[in-house]
Each structure stands twice: as structure tokens, then as C-alpha cells.
C-alpha positions in Angstrom: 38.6 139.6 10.8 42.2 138.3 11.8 43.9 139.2 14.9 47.8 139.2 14.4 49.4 137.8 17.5 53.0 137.8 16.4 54.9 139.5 13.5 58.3 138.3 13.2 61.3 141.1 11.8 60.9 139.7 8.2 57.4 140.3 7.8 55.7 136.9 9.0 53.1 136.6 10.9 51.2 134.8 13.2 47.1 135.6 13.0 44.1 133.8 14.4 40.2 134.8 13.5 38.1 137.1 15.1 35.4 136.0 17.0 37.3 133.3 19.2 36.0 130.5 19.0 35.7 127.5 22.0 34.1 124.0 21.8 33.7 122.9 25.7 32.3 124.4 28.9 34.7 125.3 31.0 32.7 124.9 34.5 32.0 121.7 33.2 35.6 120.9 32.8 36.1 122.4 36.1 33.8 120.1 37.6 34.7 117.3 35.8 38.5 118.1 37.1 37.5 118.0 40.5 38.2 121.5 41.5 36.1 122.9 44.2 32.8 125.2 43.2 34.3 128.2 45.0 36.6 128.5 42.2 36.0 132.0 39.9 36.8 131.3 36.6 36.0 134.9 35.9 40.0 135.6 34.5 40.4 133.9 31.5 44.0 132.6 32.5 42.5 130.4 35.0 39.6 128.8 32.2 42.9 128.1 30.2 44.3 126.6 32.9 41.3 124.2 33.1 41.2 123.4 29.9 45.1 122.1 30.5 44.7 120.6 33.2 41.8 118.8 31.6 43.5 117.8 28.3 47.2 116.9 30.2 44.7 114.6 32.1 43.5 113.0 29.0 46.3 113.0 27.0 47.1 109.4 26.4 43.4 109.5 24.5 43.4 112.5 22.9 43.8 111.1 19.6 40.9 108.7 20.3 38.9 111.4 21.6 39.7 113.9 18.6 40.5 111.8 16.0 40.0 114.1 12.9 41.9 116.2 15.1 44.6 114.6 17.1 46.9 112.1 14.4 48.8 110.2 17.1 48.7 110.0 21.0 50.2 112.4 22.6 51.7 110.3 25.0 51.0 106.8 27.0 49.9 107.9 30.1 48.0 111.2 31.4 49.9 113.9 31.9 51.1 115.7 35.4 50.3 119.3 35.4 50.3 120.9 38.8 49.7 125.3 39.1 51.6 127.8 41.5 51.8 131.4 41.7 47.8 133.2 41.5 46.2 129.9 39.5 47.4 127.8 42.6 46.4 130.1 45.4 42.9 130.8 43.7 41.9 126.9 43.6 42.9 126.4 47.0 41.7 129.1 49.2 38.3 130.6 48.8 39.6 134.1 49.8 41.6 134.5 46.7 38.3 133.9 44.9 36.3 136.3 47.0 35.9 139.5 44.6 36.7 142.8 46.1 38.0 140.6 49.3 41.7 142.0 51.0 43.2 139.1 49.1 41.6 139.1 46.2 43.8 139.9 42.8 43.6 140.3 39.0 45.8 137.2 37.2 47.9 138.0 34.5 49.0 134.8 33.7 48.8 131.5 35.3 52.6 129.4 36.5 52.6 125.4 35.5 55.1 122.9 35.9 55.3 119.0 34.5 57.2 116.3 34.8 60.6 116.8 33.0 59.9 113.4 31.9 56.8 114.9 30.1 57.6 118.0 29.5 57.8 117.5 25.4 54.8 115.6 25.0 52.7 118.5 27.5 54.2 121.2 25.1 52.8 119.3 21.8 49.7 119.1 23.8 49.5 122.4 23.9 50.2 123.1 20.7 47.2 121.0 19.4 44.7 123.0 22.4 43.9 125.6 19.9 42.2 122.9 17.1 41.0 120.8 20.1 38.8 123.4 22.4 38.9 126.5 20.0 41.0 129.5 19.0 40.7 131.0 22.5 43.1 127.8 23.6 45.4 127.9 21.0 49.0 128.2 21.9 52.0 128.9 19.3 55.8 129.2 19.4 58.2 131.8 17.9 62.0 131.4 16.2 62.7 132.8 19.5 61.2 130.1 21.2 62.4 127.1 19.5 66.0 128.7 20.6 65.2 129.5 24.1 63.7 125.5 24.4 66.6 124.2 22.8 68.7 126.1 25.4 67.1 125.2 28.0 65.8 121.8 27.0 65.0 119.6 30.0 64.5 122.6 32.7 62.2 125.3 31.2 60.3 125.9 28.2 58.6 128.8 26.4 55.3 128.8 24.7 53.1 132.1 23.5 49.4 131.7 24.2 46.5 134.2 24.9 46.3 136.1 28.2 43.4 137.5 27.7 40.3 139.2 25.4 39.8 142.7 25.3 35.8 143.8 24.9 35.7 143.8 21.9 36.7 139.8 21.6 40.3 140.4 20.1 42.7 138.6 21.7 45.7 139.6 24.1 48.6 137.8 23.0 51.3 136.4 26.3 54.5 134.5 27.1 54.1 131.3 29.1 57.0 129.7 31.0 56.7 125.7 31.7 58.9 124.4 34.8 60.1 121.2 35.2 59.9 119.2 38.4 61.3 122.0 40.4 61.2 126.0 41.0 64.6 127.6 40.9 64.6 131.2 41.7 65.8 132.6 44.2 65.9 129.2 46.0 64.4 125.8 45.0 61.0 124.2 45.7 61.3 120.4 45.0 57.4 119.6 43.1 58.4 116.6 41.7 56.6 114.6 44.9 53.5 116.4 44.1 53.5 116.0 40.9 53.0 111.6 41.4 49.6 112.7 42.0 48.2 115.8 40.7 44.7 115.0 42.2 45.7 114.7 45.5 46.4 118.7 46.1 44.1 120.0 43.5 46.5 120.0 41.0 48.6 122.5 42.8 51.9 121.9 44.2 50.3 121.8 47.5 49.7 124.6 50.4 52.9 124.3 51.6 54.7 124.4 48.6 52.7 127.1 47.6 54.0 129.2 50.6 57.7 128.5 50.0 56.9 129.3 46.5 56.1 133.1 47.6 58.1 133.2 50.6 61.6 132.5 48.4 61.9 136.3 47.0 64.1 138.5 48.7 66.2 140.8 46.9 68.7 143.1 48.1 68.3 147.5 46.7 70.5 150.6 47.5 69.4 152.3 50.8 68.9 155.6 49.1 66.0 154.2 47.2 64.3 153.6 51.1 62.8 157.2 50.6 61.3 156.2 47.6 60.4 152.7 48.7 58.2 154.4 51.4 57.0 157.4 49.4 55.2 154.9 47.1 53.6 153.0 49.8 55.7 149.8 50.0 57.5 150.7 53.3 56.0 147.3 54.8 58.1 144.9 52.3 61.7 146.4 54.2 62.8 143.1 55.6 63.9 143.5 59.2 67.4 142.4 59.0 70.1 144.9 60.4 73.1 142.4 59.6 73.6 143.4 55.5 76.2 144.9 54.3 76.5 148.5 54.8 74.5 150.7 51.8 71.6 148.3 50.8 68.6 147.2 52.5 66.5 143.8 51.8 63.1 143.3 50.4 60.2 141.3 50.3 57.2 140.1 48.9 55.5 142.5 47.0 51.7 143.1 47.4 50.2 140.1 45.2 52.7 137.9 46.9 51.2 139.2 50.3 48.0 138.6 49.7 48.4 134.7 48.5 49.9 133.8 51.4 47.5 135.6 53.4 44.7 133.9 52.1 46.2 130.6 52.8 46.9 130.8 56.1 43.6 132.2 56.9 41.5 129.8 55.2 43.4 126.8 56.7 44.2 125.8 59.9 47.5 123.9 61.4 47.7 120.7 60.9 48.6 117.2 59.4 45.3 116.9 57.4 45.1 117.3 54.0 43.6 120.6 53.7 45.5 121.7 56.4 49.0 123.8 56.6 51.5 120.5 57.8 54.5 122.8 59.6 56.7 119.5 59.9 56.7 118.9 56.1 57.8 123.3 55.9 59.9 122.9 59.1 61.3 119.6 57.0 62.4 121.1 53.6 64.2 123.9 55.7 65.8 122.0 58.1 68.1 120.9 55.1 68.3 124.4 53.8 69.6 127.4 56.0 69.7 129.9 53.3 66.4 128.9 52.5 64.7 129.0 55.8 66.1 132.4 56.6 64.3 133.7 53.5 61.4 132.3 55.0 61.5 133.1 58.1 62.0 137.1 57.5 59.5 137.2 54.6 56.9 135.9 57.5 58.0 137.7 60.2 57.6 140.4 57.8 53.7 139.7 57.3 53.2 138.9 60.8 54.2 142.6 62.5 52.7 144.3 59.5 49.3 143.9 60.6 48.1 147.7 59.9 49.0 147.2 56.4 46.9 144.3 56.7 44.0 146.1 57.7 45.1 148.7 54.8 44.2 145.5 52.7 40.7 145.6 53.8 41.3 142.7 56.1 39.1 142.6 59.0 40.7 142.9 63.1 39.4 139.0 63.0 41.0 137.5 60.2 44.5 139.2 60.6 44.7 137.7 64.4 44.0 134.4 62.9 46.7 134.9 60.0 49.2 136.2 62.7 48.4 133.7 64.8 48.8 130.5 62.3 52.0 132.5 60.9 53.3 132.3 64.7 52.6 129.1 64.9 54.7 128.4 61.9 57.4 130.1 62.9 57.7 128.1 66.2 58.3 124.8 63.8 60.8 126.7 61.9 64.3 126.9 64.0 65.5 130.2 63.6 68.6 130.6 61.2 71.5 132.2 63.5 73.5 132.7 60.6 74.6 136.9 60.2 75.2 136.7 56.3 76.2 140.6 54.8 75.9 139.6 51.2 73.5 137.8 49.3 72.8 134.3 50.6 69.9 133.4 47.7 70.7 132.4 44.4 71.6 135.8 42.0 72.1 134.2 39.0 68.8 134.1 38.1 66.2 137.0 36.6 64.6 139.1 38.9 62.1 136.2 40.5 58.4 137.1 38.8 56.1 134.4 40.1 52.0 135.1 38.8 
């Protein structure tokens, strides 16, 4: 049986066969990685993210590896691949992995970025997964795509893969975005430091970039909608910030965003250590960006005096004094931002901010 995963306006298709297939162990790949045992791999966009990460690592042998495969190397050297959003949270804090924990969460999808160096040799990589580890790797790319990368060459790219199998083993068809060196959304997260040594922060772009990765979305809605905001339960994501302009009110983090940076600041302590939260290298980056640090700074104000929706969470009195109390600390490292903007100080030009 064939699974159509895209079907272009003239008819053409994109199909793969039904059962999936896959040719490696994935908690062997895992291990093999380094990634630490307390990582689930029960959501299949995480086991694809292994099996990247594990491929980009060998890519300069792929064709030596896979020879009836692979026709030429992919490129010289292995390849950087570093996770944010869900993926990156989930590999570094054993909360995110506990099921049915306060800061536990399905993932959709998982977020990647490269080296925009290697950004066209990752995507071929890709491209060859599907032959290499088995149909449930494979990844494809659409008319649509080849525009969008050609637009956008050098910054992003866009790749269609699986998200995920239904229970009866057909396949779940998704869009992936690649990033390059950088995430620019609302503001800008600088990974190409991180990405000199993927190993070093568990192929992540590190706990603290992870938190200014979440703590960068603020948007700005009508205050008419406030009624509605709290009638659906998300009353605790109204930013505290009486200074906007007349008529609109600022938000936050939603939810998932919430509980990722929950889970990182309980699970690790302040400190300079490397599993540890460094607040100079935060308090660093923001120094040299005001707009940014004001972001920051309300999104974790925000989580710190909303401790009874913490608890709504399931979180226990315990571990919401300890987040609090590591967020505080945080917060004395980053100066406050005295600045009274009314209008929007973050970057606008960009798509609504979805980070997985």
C-alpha cells in the first residue's frame, strides 16, 4: 500500500510505502550520540532528530558507510546540527521527559539550525535519510520549496518530512524549517558559538540560549480581546507593562513555552558550570541589547508572580519556590530596561514567532 504525502495542483504526487520501514536502532543512536538516558524518545520527532544528529555527525563518511547508497560525500567534515524549541528542552532537562510531569508536552515538530556554511550539504543529507535509515526518515521537497530556498538561500530553508505515524503505520506528512547560525524572530539569538561544538551542550544551542529562545515572544493584541484572553484561561500570559500605547495590551509565552523554561530552571542550578544556568553569559547578550532584555525581563517576571498557575500545572509548592527562586536570581544579573516604549520595540516584520 502507498501513502501519498504530497499531491501537487497538476496531479503529481509524492507517495512512500506502507509499512515504514527503518534500518537502525534509535536508542542505540542515541547512545552512540551521547545524549543522556533520561531522554524519551517516545515522540517520533525526537527519534528523527537522532537519526540527524547522528548522520550530520557522520556526514563526511556517509558515502563510505553507504556506499550502494550514498554516490559522493556529502561534505568534508561532520556536520553542526544543534536543536531548540521542545527537541532542545527535552534533551537537557529531565522534567520535560517526565510523562504526565507539570512540564511535560506532546512535540509536534522538532527546530534545527546549521551552520550557514553547511546548510546545503545538511539539506542533501537529508534528502538521502529516507534510503539511508528507512522510509520513516525520508525527507522530500516541493516546487514550493525549491522557491522558498531560492528566496531565502543562505538564512532559512524548507524541507517536508514526516511528523508522525498514525496507528495504523501510515505516515503524517510535516513542514520543517532549517535556520542558519542565528534565530530571528522577534529578536535574535546568536548560535553560531554553539554550533563550533555541538557536543559540548548536547547538541542544543545551550541552556541559556534556550531560555532567550522562549523568552523572545511578545506580541502586542487589542484590549477588547482581554475578556476573551481570560475567559479561555490564558489570563497569566498579560504581560505586566502599563506603559503601551492606549487600546492594546502585551502578551507572552504561551503554555508550551512556559513549561520549557520551567523545566530548565528547575532542573538546574545557578552557576558557571556547564550544566548550570551561567547569568553573566544572559546578563552579557542583553547588556548589548535593550529591546531584547526588556522582552526578557517581562516574559520572566511574568512566570515568576504567576506561581498559582504554576501549581495549575501540577507543579508541586517545592519545585515552583525553587523556579521562582533561580528566576529571581536571574533577574538580579539582568539590569532592568528603564526604557517606557508605547509601540512595538521587537522586530514585526516577521510571522507570528512559532517556536516547537
Amino acid at each position: 500500500m502507498k501513502a501519498v504525502l504530497y499531491r501537487d495542483v497538476s496531479g503529481g504526487e509524492i507517495s512512500v510505502d506502507v509499512p515504514l520501514t527503518s534500518t537502525v536502532d534509535v536508542e542505540h543512536l542515541k547512545r552512540e550520540i551521547g545524549l543522556p538516558e533520561y531522554v524519551d524518545m517516545e515522540y517520533f520527532p525526537l527519534q528523527r532528530a537522532v537519526v540527524t544528529i547522528w548522520a550530520a555527525k557522520h556526514a563526511h563518511e556517509l558515502d563510505k558507510l553507504y556506499p550502494q547508497l550514498v554516490e559522493k560525500r556529502v561534505e568534508k567534515e561532520p556536520i553542526s546540527v544543534l536543536l531548540f524549541g521542545g527537541g532542545g528542552f527535552r534533551i537537557c532537562c529531565p522534567s520535560s521527559n517526565l510523562r504526565g510531569g507539570p512540564f511535560s508536552r506532546h512535540l509536534k515538530d522538532v527546530d534545527i539550525i546549521v551552520r550557514r556554511s553547511q546548510a546545503t550539504p545538511f539539506y542533501r543529507m537529508l534528502l538521502l535519510l529516507g534510503q539511508i535509515c528507512g522510509s520513516r526518515f525520508m525527507h522530500f521537497r516541493t516546487p514550493s520549496d525549491k522557491f522558498f530556498n531560492a528566496i531565502r538561500h543562505g538564512d532559512r530553508y524548507r524541507i517536508r518530512t514526516i511528523d508522525s505515524i498514525n496507528a495504523d503505520g501510515t505516515p503524517v506528512p510535516g513542514v520543517m524549517d532549517i535556520l542558519c547560525d542565528e534565530i530571528d524572530l522577534r529578536h535574535k539569538v546568536d548560535a553560531s558559538g554553539a554550533l563550533h561544538n555541538p557536543e559540548a551542550n548536547l547538541y542544543t544551542i545551550g541552556l541559556e540560549g534556550l531560555i532567550l529562545s522562549k523568552c523572545m515572544f511578545i506580541m502586542e493584541v487589542p484590549e477588547a480581546k482581554v475578556d476573551a484572553i481570560k475567559e479561555s484561561g490564558q489570563e497569566n500570559r498579560i504581560l505586566d507593562y502599563p506603559y503601551y500605547k492606549p487600546g492594546a495590551v502585551l502578551i507572552g509565552m504561551e503554555e508550551k513555552d512556559i513549561k520549557d523554561v520551567c523545566a530548565v530552571f528547575l532542573d538546574h542550578e545557578i552557576g558557571e558550570g556547564n550544566d548550570q544556568i551561567n547569568c553573566r553569559k544572559i546578563a552579557d547578550i542583553l547588556e548589548r541589547d535593550k529591546k531584547f532584555r526588556k522582552t526578557v525581563r517581562l516574559n520572566l517576571e511574568n512566570i515568576a508572580r504567576n506561581e498559582q498557575y504554576l501549581a495549575s500545572l501540577g507543579a508541586s509548592a517545592g519545585d515552583i519556590s525553587t523556579i521562582v527562586e533561580r528566576i529571581t536570581t536571574m533577574l538580579q544579573h539582568v539590569k532592568q530596561s528603564d526604557e517606557r516604549w508605547d509601540k512595538a520595540w521587537w522586530n514585526t516584520d516577521v510571522e507570528t514567532p512559532e517556536i516547537t
